[in-house]
N, C-alpha and C positions, 0 to 999 in steps of 0.2 A: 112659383119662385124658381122652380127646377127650368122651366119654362124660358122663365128672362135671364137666368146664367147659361143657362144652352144658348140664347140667341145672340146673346155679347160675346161665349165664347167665339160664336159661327163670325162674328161680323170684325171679332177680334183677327181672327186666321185671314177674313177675307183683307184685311187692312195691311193688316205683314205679307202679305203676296203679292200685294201693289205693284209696288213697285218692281219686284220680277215679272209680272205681267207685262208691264209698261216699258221696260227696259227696250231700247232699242235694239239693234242689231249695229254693229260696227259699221259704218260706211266707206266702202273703198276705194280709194286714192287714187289713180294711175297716174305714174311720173314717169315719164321719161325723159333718163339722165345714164350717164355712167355709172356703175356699180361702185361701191369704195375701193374695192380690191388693194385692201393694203396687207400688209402680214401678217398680224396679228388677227384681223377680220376681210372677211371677203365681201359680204353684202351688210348694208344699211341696216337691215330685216335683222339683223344679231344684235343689233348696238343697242348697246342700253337706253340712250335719250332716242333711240326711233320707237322703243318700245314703251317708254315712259309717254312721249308725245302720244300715241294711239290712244293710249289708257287713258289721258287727259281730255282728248280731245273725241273720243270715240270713234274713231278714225282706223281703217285697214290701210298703209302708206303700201305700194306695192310698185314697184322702181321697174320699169323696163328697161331695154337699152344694153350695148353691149358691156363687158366685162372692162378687155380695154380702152383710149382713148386715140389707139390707133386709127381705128375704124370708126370713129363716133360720127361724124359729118356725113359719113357715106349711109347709118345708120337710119337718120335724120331723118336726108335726102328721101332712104327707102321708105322711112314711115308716112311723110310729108304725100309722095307719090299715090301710096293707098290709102291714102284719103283716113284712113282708118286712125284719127287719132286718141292720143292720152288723154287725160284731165289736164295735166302741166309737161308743159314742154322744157327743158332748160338745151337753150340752142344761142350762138355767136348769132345775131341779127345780121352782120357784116358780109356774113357768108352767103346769104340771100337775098339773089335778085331783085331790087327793090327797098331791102331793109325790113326792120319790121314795119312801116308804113304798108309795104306791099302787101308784108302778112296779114295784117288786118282786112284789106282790100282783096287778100284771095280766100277767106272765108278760116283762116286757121286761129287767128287769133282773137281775141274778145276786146273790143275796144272799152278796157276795163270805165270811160267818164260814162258809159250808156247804160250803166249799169245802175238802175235807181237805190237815192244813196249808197252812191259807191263809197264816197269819205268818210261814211258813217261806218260802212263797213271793215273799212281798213284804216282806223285813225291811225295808228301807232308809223305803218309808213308814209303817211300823207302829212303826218306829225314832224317827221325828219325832214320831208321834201321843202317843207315851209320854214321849216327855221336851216333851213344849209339850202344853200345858195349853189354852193359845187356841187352839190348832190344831184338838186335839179334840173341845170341844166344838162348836168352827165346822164340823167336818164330822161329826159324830155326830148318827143322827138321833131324834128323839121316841122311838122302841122302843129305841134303845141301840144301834141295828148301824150300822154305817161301809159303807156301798157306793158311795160315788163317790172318787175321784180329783181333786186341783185343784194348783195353784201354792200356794206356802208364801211367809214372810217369812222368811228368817234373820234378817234388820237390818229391824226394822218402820219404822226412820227414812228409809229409801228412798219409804215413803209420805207424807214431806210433801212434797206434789205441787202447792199451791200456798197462799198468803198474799197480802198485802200491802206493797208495795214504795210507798220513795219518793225523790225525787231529792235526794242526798245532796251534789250539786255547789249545788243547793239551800238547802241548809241551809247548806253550807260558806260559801256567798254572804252569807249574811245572819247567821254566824258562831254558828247552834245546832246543837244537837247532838241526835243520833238519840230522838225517845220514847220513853218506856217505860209510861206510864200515860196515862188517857184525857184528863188535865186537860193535861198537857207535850202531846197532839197537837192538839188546841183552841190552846194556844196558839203551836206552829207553822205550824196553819194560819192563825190569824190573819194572825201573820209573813208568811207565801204572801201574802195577800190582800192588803196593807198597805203590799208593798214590790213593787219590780220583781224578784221571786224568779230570775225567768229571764233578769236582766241585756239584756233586749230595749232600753231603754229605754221602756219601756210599762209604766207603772205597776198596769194595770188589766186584764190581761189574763191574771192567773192564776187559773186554778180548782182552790184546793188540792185538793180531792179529787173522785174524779169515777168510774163506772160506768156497769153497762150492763146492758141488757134480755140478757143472754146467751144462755141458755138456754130462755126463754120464762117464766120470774118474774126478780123481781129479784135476782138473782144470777148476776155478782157486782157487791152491790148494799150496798141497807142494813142488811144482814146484817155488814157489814164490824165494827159496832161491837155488835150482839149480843152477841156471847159475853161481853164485857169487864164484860156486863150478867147474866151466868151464864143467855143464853138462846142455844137456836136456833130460827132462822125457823120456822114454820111446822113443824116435825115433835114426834115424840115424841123425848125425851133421857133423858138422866141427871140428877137433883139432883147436884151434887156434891157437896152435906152429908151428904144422907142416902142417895143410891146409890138411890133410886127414881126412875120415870118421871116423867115431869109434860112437861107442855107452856108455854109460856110467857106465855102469860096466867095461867096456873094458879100460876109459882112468887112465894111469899111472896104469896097472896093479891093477884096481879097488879101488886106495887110495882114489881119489876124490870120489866115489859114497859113499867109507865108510866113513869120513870124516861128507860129508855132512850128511847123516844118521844118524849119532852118534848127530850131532851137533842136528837137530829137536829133535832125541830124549829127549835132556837135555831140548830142549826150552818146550816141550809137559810136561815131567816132572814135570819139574818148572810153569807150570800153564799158560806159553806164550801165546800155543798155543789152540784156540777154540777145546773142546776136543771132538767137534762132527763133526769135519772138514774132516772124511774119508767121512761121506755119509750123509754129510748137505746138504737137496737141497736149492733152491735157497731163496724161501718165508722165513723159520726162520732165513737163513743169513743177508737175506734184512733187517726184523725186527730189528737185532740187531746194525744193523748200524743205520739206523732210530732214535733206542730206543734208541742212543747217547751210547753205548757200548763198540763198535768195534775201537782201535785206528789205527790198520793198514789193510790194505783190498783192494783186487782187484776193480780196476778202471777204466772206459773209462772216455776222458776228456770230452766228450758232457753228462755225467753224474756227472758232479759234480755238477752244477746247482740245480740239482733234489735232490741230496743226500742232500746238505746243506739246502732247504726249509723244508725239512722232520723232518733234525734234530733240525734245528729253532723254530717248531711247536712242539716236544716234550718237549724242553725246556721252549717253552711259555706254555703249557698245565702242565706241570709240576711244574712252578713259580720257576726255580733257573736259574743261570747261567744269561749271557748276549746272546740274538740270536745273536744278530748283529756281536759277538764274532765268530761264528761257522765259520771254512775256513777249505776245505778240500785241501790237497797240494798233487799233484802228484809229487814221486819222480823219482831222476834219480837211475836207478838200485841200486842195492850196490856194492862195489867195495870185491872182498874177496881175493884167493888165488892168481890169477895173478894181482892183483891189476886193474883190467880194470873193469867197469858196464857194461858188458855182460845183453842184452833185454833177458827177461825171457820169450818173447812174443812166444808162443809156433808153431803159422804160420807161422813162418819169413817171415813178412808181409813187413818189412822195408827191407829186398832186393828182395820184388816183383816186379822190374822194368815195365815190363805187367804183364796181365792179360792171360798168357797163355794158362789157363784152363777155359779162359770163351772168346774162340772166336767166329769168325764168316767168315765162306768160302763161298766164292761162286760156286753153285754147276753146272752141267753139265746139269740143265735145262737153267740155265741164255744162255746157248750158242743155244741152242733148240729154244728158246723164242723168240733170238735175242736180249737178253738184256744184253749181257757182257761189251758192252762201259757203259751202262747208271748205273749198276751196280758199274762200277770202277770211273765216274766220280761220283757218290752218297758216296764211300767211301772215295774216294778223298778227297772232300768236306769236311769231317765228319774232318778230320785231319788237314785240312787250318785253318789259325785263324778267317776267319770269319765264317767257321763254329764249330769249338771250342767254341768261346762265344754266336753261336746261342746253342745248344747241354746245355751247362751248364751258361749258365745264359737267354736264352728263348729270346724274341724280343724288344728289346732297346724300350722305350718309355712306352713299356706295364708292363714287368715284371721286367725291370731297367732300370734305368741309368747311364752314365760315363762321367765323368768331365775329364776338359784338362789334367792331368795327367794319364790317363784311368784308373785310379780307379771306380770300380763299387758297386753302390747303392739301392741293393733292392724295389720298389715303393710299395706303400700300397696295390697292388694287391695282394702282396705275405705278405706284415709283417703285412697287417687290414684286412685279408676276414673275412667275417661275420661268416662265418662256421667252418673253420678250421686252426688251428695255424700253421707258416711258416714251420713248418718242412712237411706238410701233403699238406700246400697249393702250395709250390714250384713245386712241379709237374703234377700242372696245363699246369705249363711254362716251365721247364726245368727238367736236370735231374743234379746238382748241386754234389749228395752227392751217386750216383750210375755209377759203369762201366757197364761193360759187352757189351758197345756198340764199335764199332771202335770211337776210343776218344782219346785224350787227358784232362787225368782229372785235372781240375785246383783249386790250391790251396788254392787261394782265394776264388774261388765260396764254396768250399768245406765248408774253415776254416767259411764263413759266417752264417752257418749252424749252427756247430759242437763246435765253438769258439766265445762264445759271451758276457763272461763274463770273468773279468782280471783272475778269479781260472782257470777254462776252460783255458784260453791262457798259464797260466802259466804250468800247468798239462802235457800240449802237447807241449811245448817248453821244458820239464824237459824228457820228454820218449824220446824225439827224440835226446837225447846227449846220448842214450844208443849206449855202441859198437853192430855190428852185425857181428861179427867174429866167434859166433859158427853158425850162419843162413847157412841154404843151399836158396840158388835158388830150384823154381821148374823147374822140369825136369822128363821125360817119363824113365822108365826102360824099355830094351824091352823084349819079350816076356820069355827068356830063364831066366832072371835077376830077373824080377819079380816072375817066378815060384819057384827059389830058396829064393827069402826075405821072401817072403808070407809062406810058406813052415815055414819057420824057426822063424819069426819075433812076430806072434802070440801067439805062446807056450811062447816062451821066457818072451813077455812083461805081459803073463799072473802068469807067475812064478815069476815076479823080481815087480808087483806089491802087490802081497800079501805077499813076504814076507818084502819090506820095507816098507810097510804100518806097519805091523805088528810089526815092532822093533821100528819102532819111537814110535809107542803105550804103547810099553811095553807088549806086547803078544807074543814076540818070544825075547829070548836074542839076543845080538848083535853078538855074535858068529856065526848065524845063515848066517851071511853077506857071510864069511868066503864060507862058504858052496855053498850058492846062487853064487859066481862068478866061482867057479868051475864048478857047477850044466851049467850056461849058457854055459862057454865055451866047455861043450860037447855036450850041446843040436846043434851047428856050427852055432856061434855067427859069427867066423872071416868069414865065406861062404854067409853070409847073407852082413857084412861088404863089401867084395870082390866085392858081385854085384852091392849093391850101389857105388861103388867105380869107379865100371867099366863105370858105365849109367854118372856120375859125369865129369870123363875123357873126356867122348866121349862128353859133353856140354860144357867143357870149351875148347873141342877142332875147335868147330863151329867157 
């Protein structure tokens, strides 16, 4: 007896040890990407959901690549060179010779259809590919095959990312009411200019509308009233009569470019418009909005919070006015010539379904390595919804929680750290308000961010009723296509912005327009049109 309880103890021990026996070893990941380097955290390797994911997935994630995003291209390049690659690459396609077509063809990438069931492998994004339509052909390449990975839009209204705001204590002051067309904001700015808008007692010191050298062109600038003209600045678009390219001296035989032109002119004239708005940089524009100024002005909605404490503060520093008064309103477009609020948003960021140009392939070491399944069940993952709300909201308990309706609740790890404020401390835990990863971005995690006060909510509820009918999709030209746009695209937008800068100014007559559409169409405006036309065809042919 002693005998058979010794042996079930032995066989007892050996059954509980199992499974640490068996236990794998972690398998490790190589990615190379950018570091997060935000302020709160520096590397991915500290974040809670990289280190929830590992545990899950039993997985080492181990991130190569430089710190900044200065250097990251040059970074690439260097890896690409030595041959010497990652598991997962996340790299712009665009920037390489060939595209990713090429890269498959020079031995870096994995042509993920040769992969026996691949679909099986990865349903969850082959899942998306098939029921979104923008999705696919936004990451489908020229040959028909799908090899990279990117972030997705469930709710593509998270992309209206910014517009046009203006001061609605403003308006309430002088007792009108919010625009809706190009002729009602003409005549509120009037009102601006006319009246002491900003109850300063200073009749003369409003600049209804006003921008700034942002970016290094004017924008956001006097693009603001573009689109109301069915144009955008300086790039190729969409007709949206007839769903073809064209450029905007080109539409209707250049009415709408002169149209709009003449019409700044008058507003600049008339004192509308900030008369240092060709090469205002950013700090005196901020100033003026601050300084309670500016009635109309480019806007993000996770800025308006910040604008209206600024301008609350000059008004208490100053002793007039009511703070509590101050409300900045993002509007919806204006409506002008086709009557539609055309987004003036100059990325057509609202029909970036993915993230095309900020994927992630897996390269032709993962098959070397032996890591192509643990690679695709890692992206897999990434796209399921329990890895979706690890990814953008981090690990239930720690950095939220969800009540029986699955609404989700930020916890004081993220909205009380002692160091850093939730926009800085969130990615500790998550990445809530950044793609670039395989994802699905969620609108909520986002809007908790970005949207947290009723201006905020309302600002972003108002840009997202903008039409997006001149927006292109992005899409690759390929190599012949691009060498004729580039070619051409350059001169041109260098020639058609000095001289409509200049006439809205008043430094060149408007005659001059006249000249300027002629001038482009021999510079071979329509051959520059033709090849984005043709790169266009072939994406909604995917």
């Amino acid at each position: 007896m002693k005998k058979i309880l010794s042996l079930l103890c032995v066989v007892a021990l050996l059954l509980t040890a199992v499974p640490f026996a068996l236990a794998e070893e972690p398998i490790e990941i190589t990615y190379f990407r950018q570091e997060l380097s935000r302020n709160s955290v520096a590397y991915y390797s500290d974040t809670a959901w990289v280190k929830e994911l590992e545990n899950r997935l039993n997985i080492k994630l181990t991130i190569l690549g430089p710190a900044s995003s200065d250097d990251y291209n040059t970074a690439v390049n260097a890896m690409l060179v030595s041959g010497e690659y990652p598991d997962l690459l996340f790299f712009d396609w665009t920037q390489y010779s060939g595209g990713a077509i090429a890269g498959v063809e020079d031995g870096v990438i994995v042509p993920i259809s040769e992969i026996p069931e691949y679909k099986e492998k990865v349903p969850n994004w082959f899942k998306v590919i098939e029921e979104n339509a923008d999705v696919r052909r936004a990451v489908t390449q020229d040959d028909g095959s799908i090899v990279t990975f990117c972030h997705w839009e469930p709710n593509i209204a998270r992309s209206a990312y910014w517009g046009y705001a203006i001061r609605k204590d403003w308006l309430d002051r002088l007792n009108l009411e919010v625009p809706t067309t190009v002729d009602e904001l003409y005549a509120v700015m009037k009102a601006f200019k006319e009246n002491d808008a900003n109850g300063n007692g200073d009749p003369n010191d409003e600049i209804p509308f006003s921008c700034c050298n942002w970016w290094g062109t004017v924008h956001p600038g006097a693009d603001t009233l573009a689109a109301a003209f069915s144009l955008k600045v300086n790039q190729m678009y969409r007709d949206p009569l007839s769903g073809k390219i064209t450029y905007w001296t080109e539409l209707n035989d250049g009415a709408n470019f002169k149209s709009y032109v003449e019409t700044m002119r008058k507003w600049y004239e008339e004192g509308l418009v900030d008369e240092e708005f060709v090469s205002q940089k950013y700090d005196p524009w901020a100033a003026k909005i601050t300084g309670d100024k500016v009635g109309v002005f480019f806007c993000f909605p996770d800025s308006v919070q910040g604008w209206e404490a600024s301008i609350q503060q000059t008004l208490t520093d100053n002793g007039y006015g009511n703070p509590d008064d101050v409300c900045i309103y993002g509007m919806v477009p204006m409506k002008g010539i086709d009557g539609v609020p055309y987004t003036y948003d100059s990325d057509n960021a609202m029909v970036s379904f993915a993230g095309a140009n900020q994927p992630t392939v897996i390269t032709t070491a993962a098959v070397k390595n032996g890591h192509i399944d643990k690679c695709l069940e890692l992206i897999n993952y990434l796209y399921s919804e329990e890895g979706s709300e690890l990814i953008n909201w981090g690990v239930e308990g720690l950095s939220y929680t969800k009540d029986a309706e699955g609404n989700h609740t930020w916890t004081e790890a993220v909205t009380n750290d002692p160091d850093y404020g939730m926009a800085d401390a969130v990615f500790k835990y998550a990445l809530p308000t950044l793609g670039a990863w395989p994802k699905a971005m969620s609108y909520e995690a986002w809007g908790s961010m970005n949207l947290v006060v009723p201006d905020q909510i309302a600002t972003h509820k108002n840009y997202a009723l903008s039409d997006t009918s001149l927006d292109l999709p992005s899409f690759a030209l390929n190599a012949d296509e691009q060498e004729t746009y580039s070619r051409i695209i350059t001169d041109v937008n260098t020639a058609v912005s000095e001289v409509y800068l200049s006439v809205i100014t008043g430094k060149k007559p408007v005659e001059e327009l006249d000249t300027l559409i002629s001038q482009v169409k021999s510079m071979g405006i329509q051959d520059a049109i033709d090849a984005y036309q043709s790169a266009y065809d072939r994406y909604l042919s995917r």
